[in-house]
C-alpha positions as CSV (number, residue, x, y, z in Angstrom):
1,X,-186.6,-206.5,258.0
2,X,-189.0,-206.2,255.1
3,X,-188.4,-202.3,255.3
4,X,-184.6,-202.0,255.6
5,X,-184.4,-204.1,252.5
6,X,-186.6,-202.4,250.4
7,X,-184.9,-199.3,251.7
8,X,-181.5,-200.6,250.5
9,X,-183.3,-201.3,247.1
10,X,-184.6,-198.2,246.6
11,X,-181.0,-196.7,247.0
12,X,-180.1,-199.7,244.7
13,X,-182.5,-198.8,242.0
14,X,-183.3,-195.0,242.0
15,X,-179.3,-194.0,242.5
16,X,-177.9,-196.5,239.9
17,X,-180.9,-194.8,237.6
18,X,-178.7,-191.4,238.4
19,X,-175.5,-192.7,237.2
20,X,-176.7,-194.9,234.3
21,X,-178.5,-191.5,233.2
22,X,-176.7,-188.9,233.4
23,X,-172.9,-191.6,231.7
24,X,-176.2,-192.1,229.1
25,X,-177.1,-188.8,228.2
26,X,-174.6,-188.4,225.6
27,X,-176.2,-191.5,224.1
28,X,-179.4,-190.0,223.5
29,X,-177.6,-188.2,220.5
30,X,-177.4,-191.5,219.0
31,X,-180.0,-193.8,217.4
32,X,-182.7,-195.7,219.6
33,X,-181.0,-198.6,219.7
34,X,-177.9,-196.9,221.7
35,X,-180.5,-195.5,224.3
36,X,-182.1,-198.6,224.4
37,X,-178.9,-200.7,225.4
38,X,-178.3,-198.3,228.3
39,X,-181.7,-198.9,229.8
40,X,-181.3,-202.8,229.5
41,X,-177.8,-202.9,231.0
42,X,-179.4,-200.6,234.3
43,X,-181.8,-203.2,234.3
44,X,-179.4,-206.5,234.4
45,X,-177.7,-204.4,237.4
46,X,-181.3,-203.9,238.9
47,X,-182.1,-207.4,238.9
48,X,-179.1,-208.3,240.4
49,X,-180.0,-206.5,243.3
50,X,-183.5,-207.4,243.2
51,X,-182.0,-210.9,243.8
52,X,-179.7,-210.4,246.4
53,X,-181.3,-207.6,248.6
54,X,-185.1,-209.0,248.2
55,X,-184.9,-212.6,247.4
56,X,-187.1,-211.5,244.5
57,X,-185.9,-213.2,241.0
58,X,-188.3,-213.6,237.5
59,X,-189.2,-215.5,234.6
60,X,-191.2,-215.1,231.6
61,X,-193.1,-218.1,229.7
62,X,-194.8,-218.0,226.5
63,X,-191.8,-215.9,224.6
64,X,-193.5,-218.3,221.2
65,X,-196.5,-215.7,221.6
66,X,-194.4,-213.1,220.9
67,X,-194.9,-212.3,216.9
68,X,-192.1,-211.2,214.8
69,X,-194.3,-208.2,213.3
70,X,-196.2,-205.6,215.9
71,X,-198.7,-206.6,218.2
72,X,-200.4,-204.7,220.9
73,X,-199.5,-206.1,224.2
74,X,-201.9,-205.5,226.7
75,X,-200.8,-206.1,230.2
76,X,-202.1,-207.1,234.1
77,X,-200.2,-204.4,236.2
78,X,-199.5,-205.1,239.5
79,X,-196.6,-203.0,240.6
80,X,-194.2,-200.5,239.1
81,X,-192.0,-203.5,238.5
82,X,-193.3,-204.2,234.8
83,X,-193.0,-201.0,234.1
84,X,-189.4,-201.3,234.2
85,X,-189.3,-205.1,232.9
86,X,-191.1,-205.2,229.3
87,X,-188.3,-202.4,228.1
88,X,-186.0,-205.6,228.6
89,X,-188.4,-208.1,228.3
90,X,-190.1,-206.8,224.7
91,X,-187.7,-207.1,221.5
92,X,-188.9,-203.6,221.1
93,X,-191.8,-201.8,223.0
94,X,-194.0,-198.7,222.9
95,X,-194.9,-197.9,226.3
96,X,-198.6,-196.1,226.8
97,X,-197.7,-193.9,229.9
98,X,-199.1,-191.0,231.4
99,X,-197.3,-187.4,230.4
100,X,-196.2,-186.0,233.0
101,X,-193.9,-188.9,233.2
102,X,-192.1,-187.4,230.4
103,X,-191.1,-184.3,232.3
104,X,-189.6,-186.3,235.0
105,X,-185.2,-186.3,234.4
106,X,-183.2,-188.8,233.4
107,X,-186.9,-191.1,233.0
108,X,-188.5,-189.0,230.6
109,X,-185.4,-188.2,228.6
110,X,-185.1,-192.1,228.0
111,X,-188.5,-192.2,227.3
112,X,-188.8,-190.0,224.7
113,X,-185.5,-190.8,223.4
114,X,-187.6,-194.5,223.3
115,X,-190.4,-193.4,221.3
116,X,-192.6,-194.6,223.5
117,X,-196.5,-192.9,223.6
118,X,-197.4,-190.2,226.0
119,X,-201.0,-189.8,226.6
120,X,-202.7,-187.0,228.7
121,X,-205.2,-187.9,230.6
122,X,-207.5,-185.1,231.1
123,X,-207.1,-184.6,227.0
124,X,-210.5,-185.9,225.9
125,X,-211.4,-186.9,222.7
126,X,-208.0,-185.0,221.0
127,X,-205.3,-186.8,223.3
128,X,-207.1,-189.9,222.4
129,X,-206.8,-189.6,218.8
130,X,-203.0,-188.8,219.2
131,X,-202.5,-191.9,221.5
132,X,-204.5,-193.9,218.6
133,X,-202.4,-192.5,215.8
134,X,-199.0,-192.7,217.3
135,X,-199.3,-196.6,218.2
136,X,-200.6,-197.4,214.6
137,X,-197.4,-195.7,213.8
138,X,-195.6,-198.1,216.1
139,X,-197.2,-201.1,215.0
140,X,-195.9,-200.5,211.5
141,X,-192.6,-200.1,212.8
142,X,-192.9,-203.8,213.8
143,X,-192.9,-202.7,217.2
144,X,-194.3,-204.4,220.4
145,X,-197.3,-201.2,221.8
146,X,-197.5,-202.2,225.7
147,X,-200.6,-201.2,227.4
148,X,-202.1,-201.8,230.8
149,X,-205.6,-201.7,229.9
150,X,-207.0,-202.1,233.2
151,X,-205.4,-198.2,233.6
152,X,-204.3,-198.7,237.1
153,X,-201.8,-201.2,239.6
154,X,-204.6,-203.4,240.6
155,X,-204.0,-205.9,244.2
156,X,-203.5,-209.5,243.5
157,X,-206.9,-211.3,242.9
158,X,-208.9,-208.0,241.4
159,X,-209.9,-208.3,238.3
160,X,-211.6,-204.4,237.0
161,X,-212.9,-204.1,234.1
162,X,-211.2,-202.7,231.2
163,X,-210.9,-199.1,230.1
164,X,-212.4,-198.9,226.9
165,X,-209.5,-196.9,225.1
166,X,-208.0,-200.4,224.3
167,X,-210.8,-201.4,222.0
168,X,-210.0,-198.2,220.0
169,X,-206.1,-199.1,219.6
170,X,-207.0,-202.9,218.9
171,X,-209.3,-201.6,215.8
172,X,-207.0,-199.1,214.8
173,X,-203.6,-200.8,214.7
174,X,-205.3,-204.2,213.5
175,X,-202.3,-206.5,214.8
176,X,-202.8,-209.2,217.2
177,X,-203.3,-208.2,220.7
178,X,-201.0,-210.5,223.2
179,X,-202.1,-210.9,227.0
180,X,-200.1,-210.8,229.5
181,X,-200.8,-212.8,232.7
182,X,-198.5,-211.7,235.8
183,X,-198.0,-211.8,239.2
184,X,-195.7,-209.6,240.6
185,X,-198.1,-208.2,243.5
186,X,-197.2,-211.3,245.5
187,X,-194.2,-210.2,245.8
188,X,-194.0,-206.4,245.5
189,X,-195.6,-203.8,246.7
190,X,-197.2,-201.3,244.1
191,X,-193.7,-199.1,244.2
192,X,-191.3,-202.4,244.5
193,X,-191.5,-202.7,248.2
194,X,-191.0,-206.0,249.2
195,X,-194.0,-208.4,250.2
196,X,-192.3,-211.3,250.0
197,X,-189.3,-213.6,248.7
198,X,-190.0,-215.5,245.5
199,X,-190.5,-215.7,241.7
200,X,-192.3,-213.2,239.8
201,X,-193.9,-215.1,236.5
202,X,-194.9,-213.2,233.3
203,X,-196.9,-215.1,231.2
204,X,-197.2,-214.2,227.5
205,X,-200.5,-215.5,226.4
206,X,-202.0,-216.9,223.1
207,X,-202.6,-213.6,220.5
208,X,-206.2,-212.8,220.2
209,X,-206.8,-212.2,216.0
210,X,-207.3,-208.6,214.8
211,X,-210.9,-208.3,213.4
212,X,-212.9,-209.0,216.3
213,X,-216.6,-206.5,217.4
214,X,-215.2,-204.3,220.9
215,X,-217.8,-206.8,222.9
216,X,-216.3,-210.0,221.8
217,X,-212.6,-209.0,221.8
218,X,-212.9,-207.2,225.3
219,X,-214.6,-210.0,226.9
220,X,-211.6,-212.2,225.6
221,X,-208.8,-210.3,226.7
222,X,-210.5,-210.0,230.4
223,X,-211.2,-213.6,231.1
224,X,-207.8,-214.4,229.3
225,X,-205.6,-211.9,231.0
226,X,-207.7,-212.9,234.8
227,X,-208.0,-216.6,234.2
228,X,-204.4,-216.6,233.7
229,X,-203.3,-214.6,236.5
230,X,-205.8,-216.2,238.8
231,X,-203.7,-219.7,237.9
232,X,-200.1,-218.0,238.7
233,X,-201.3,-216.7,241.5
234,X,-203.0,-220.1,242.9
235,X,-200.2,-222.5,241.7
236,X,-197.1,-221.2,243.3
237,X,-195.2,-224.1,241.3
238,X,-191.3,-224.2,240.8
239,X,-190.7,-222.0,237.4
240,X,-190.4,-223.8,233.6
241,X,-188.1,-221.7,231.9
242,X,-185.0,-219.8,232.3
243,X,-184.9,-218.0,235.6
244,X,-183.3,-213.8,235.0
């Protein structure tokens, strides 16, 4: 049963990301704001069937975290899912993504059209300073840089350690850096399979300051982002806020 309805998600999702892309194309022409409404109304339609075909809902707590200026927002990642979910959930985010993801249709047109941050990864030294440039760029746009500093969907209850490239964009932006505590593995699979019914909770976390040595700040953002998680992930309690 857990198959069919992830199969009659995955025709939910990818073919209603067809239509919404190609009546959206014409949008791209626009300004950002015009590709970004198109995105976030696919992804009200998305949840809905998230809802009703998985039993699979979510909420976010800890919106107050969320400064009015840029931040970098540096992320747990359990499944694709949240990939999808901070373009609605951020007022306005940067994505960090891999580039070939740019090259895919109807995906990578958005993403561009986004402004969102490409980053090869077999670059080196030169694709890092482009990554580190371009989200100092965002970050004075007042814009929300998402990364998932742990550089790969992790299983619930893992807790890597984190690739160094996000002490380079914490120094070089010199905004706050929000964690993000999650735990949308319970539920999904890596790909947005279903595990099992329930309530996805994002959890914004309290901003660590800009100015901190790499040691001290990534020490802080792994037991913040972990502890966190580890708590959503034992509790299983009946959701605070608005449920989407």
């Amino acid at each position: 049963m857990r198959f069919l309805r992830s199969l009659i998600f995955y025709i939910w999702m990818y073919g209603l990301m067809i239509v919404f892309g190609l009546a959206g194309t014409p949008f791209l022409l626009g300004p950002r704001s015009w590709a970004r409404g198109i995105l976030r109304a696919y992804l009200k339609v998305v949840w809905f069937g998230m809802r009703w075909i998985m039993g699979v809902t979510f909420e976010v707590r800890g919106r107050e975290h969320l400064t009015s200026g840029g931040a970098l927002v540096a992320s747990k990642h359990m499944s694709m899912w949240e990939t999808l979910a901070f373009w609605e959930i951020l007022p306005d985010p940067a994505i960090i993504l891999k580039k070939s993801l740019v090259y895919m249709p109807i995906f990578g047109w958005f993403a561009v059209k986004l402004g969102n941050i490409s980053i090869d990864r077999k670059g080196g030294g030169k694709a890092l300073k482009g990554m580190l440039r371009d989200a100092a760029a965002r970050g004075s746009e007042n814009r929300q840089v998402l990364i998932f500093p742990e550089g790969t969907r992790v299983m619930p209850g893992e807790a890597p350690e984190l690739k160094p490239g996000i002490a380079g964009l914490y120094k070089s932006m010199g905004k706050p850096c929000i964690p993000v505590a999650l735990n949308s593995g319970v539920h999904l699979q890596t790909y947005c399979g279903l595990r099992k019914p329930g309530r996805i909770v994002v959890e914004f976390l309290e901003p660590i300051a800009p100015g901190l040595d790499k040691a001290r700040f990534m020490q802080q953002l792994h037991q913040r982002i972990n502890t966190a998680t580890d708590a959503l992930l034992a509790a299983g309690q009946p959701a605070t806020e608005k449920e989407t």
